[in-house]
C-alpha positions as a Markdown table, in Angstrom:
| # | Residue | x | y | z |
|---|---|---|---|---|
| 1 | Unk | -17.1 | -24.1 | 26.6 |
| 2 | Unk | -15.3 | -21.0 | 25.9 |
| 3 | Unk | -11.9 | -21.6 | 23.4 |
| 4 | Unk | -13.6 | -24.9 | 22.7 |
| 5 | Unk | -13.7 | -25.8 | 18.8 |
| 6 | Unk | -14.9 | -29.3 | 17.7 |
| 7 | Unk | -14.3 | -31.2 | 21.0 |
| 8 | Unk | -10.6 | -29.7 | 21.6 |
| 9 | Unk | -9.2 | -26.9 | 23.2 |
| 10 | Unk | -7.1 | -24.0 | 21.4 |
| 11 | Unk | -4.8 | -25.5 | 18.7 |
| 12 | Unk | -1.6 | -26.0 | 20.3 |
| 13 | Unk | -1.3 | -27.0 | 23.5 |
| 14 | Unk | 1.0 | -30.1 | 25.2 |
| 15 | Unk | 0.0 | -33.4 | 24.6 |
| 16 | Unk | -0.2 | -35.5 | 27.5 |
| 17 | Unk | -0.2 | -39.2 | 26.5 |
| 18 | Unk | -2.2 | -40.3 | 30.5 |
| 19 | Unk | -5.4 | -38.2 | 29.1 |
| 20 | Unk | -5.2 | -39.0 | 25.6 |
| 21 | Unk | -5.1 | -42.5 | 26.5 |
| 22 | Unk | -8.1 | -42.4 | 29.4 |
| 23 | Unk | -10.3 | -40.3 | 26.6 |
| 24 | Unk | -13.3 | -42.6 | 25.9 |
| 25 | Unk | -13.1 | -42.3 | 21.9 |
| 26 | Unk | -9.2 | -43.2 | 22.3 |
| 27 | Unk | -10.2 | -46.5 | 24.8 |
| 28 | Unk | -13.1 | -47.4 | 22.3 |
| 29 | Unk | -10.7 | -47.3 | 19.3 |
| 30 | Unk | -8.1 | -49.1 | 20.5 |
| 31 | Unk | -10.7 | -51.6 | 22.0 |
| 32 | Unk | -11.7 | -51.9 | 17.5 |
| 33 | Unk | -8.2 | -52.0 | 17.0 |
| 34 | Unk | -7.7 | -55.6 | 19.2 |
| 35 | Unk | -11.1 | -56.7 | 18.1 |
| 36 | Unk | -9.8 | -56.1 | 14.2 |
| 37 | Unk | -6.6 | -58.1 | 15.3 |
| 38 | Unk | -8.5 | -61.3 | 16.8 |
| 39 | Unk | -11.1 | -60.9 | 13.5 |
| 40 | Unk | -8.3 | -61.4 | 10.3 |
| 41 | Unk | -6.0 | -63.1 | 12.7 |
| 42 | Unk | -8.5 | -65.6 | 13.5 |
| 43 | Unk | -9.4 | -66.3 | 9.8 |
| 44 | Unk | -6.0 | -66.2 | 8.1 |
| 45 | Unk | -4.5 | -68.6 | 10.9 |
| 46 | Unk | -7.0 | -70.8 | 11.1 |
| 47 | Unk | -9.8 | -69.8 | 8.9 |
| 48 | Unk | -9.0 | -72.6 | 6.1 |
| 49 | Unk | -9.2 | -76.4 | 6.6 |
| 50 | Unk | -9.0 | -79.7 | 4.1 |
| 51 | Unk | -10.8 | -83.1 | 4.8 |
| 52 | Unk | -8.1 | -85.7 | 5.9 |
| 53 | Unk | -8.5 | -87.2 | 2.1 |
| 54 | Unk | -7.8 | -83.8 | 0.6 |
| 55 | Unk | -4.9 | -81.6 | -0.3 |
| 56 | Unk | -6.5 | -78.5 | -0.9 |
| 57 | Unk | -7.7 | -76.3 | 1.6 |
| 58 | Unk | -11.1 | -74.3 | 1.9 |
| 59 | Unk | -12.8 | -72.0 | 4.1 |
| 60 | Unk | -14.0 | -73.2 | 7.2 |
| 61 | Unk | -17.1 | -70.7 | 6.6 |
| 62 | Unk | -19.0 | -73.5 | 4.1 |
| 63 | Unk | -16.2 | -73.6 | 1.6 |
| 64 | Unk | -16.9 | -70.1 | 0.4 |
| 65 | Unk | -13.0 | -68.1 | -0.1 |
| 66 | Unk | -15.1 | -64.9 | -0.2 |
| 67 | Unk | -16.4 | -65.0 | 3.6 |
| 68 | Unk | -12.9 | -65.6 | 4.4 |
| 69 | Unk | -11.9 | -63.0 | 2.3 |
| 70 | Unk | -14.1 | -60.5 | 3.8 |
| 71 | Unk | -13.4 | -61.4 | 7.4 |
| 72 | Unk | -9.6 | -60.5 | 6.6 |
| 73 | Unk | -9.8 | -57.4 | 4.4 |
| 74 | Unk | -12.5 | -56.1 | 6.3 |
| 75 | Unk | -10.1 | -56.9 | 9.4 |
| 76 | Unk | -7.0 | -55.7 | 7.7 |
| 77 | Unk | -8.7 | -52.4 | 6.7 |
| 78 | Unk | -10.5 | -51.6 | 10.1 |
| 79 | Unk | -7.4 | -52.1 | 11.9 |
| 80 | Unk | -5.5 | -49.4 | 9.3 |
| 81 | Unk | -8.4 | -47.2 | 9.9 |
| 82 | Unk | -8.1 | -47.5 | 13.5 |
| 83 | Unk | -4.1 | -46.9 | 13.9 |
| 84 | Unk | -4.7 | -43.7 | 11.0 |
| 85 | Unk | -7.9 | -42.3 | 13.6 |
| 86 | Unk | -5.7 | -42.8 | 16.5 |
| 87 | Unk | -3.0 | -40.5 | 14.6 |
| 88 | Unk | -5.3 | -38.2 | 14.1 |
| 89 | Unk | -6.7 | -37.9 | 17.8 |
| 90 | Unk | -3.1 | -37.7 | 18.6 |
| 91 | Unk | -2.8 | -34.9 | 15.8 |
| 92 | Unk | -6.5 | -33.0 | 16.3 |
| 93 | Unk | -5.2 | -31.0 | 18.8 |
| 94 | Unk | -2.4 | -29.3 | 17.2 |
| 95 | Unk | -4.9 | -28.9 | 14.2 |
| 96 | Unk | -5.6 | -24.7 | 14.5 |
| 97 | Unk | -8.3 | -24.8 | 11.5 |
| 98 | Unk | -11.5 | -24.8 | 12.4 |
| 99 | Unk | -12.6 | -26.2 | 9.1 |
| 100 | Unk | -9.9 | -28.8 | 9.6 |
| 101 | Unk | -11.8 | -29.7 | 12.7 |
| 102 | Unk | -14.8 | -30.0 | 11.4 |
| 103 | Unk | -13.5 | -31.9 | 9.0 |
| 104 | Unk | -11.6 | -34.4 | 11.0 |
| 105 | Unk | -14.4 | -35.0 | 13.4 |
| 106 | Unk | -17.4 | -35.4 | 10.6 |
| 107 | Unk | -14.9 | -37.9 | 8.9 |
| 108 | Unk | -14.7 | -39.6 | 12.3 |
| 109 | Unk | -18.3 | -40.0 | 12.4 |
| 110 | Unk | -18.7 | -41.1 | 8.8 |
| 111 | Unk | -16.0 | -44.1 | 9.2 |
| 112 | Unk | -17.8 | -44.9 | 12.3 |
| 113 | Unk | -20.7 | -45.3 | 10.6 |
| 114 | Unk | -19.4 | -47.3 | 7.3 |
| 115 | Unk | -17.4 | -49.4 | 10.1 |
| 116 | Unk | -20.9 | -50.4 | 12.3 |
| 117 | Unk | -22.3 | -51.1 | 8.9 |
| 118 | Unk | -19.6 | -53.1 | 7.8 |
| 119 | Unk | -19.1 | -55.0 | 10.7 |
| 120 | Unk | -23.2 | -55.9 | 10.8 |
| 121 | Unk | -23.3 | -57.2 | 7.0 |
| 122 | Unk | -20.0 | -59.4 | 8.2 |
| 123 | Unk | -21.2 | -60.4 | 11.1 |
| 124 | Unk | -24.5 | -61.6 | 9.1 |
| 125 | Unk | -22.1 | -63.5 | 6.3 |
| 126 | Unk | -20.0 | -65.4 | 8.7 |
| 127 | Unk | -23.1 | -66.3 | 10.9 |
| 128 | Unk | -24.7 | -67.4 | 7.9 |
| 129 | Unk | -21.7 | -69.5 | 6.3 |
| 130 | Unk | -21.0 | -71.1 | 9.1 |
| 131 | Unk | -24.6 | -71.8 | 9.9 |
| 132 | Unk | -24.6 | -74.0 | 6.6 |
| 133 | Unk | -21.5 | -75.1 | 6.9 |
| 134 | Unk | -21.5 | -79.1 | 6.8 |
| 135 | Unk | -20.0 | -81.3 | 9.5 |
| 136 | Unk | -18.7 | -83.3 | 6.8 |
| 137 | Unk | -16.0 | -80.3 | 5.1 |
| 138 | Unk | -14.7 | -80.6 | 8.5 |
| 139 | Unk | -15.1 | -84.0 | 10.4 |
| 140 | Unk | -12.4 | -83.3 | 12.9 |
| 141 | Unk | -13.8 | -79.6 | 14.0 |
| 142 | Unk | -10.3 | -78.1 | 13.4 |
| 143 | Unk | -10.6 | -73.9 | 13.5 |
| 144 | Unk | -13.8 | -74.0 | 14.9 |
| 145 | Unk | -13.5 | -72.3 | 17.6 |
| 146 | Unk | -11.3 | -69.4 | 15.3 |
| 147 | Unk | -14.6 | -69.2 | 13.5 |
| 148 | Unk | -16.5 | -68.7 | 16.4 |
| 149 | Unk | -14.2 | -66.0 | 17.8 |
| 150 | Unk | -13.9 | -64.2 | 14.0 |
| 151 | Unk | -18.1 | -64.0 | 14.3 |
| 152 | Unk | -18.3 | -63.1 | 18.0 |
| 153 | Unk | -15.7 | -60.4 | 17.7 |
| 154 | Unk | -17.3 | -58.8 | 14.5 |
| 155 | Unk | -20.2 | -58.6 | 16.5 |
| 156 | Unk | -18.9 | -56.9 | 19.4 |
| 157 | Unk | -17.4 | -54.8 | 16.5 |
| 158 | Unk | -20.7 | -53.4 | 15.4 |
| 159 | Unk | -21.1 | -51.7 | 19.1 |
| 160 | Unk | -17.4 | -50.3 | 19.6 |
| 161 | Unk | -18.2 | -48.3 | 16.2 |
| 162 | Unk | -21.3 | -47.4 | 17.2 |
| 163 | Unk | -20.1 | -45.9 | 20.3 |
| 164 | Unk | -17.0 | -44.1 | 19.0 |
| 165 | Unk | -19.0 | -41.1 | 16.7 |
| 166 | Unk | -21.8 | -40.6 | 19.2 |
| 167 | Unk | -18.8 | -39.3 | 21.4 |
| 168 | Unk | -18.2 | -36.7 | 18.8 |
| 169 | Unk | -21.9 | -36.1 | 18.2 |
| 170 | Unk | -23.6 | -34.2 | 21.3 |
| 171 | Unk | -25.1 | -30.9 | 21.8 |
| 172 | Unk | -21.9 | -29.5 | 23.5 |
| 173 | Unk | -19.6 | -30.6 | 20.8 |
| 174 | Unk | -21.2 | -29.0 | 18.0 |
| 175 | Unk | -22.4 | -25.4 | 20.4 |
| 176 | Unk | -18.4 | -25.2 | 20.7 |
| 177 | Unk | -17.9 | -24.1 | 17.0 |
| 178 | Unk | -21.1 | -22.3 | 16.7 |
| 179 | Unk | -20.0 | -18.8 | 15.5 |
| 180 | Unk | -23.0 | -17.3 | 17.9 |
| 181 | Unk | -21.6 | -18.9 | 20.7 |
| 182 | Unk | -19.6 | -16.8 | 23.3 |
């Protein structure tokens, strides 16, 4: 554990894009990162529908534009979060600041944790809209099955955030800061 701070070696060493790429936080993010893509992709391609005697189109989650609209901002701003987290783990270890670290790493955790909370209330708000969802709004079952993949995926969500701050948070992570450790 010695020249260990917050989960890196010393500040500036090579990067080697075969590790950074087989690190499980790094595999786990970019595994929230596709799940974010099938999630607002889903919804904004398919997401609204109109009966064959209408014009207008609503949302395929029982009409309601604001499950829609959550599925695709909440999509749309995982998947920045994601790509700006991934910069950062590409960044971290050049970071020499301790504090920076610490930072970086308890910011980590905390959008981990909004993320798994996020993704549980959505998950919860599609299931439910599309639970009430009447046959009738959509007689010919068109975007159904984006529907289904928007929900499924934003529950698989809640467990790939889940998993990415654990990572960070173990016994050995933070005894590699400590300032009595030597």
């Amino acid at each position: 554990m010695e020249g260990m701070a917050y989960g890196a070696g010393k500040a500036g060493g090579a990067f080697d894009p075969f590790t950074f790429i087989r690190q499980p936080p790094t595999i786990l993010r970019m595994v929230s990162w596709l799940f974010t893509i099938v999630i607002f992709g889903s919804i904004a391609n398919e997401g609204y529908v109109n009966r064959p005697d209408e014009v207008e189109e609503y949302c395929i989650f029982n009409r309601n534009q604001h499950a829609c609209n959550y599925g695709v901002a909440m999509g749309t701003l995982a998947f920045l979060s994601c790509a700006a987290f991934l910069v950062l783990d590409v960044y971290f270890p050049q970071i020499s600041s301790i504090k920076d670290r610490k930072k970086a790493v308890l910011a980590d955790i905390g959008v981990s944790a909004f993320w798994s909370f996020m993704w549980f209330v959505g998950f919860c708000f599609l299931t439910n809209q599309w639970q009430a969802a009447k046959q009738e709004d959509n007689p010919l079952n068109e975007g159904a099955d984006a529907a289904r993949a928007a929900i499924t995926f934003s529950f698989f969500s809640i467990f790939t955030w889940v998993c990415i701050a654990p990572l960070f948070y173990t016994p050995q992570f933070f005894m590699s800061f400590s300032p009595c450790s030597s």
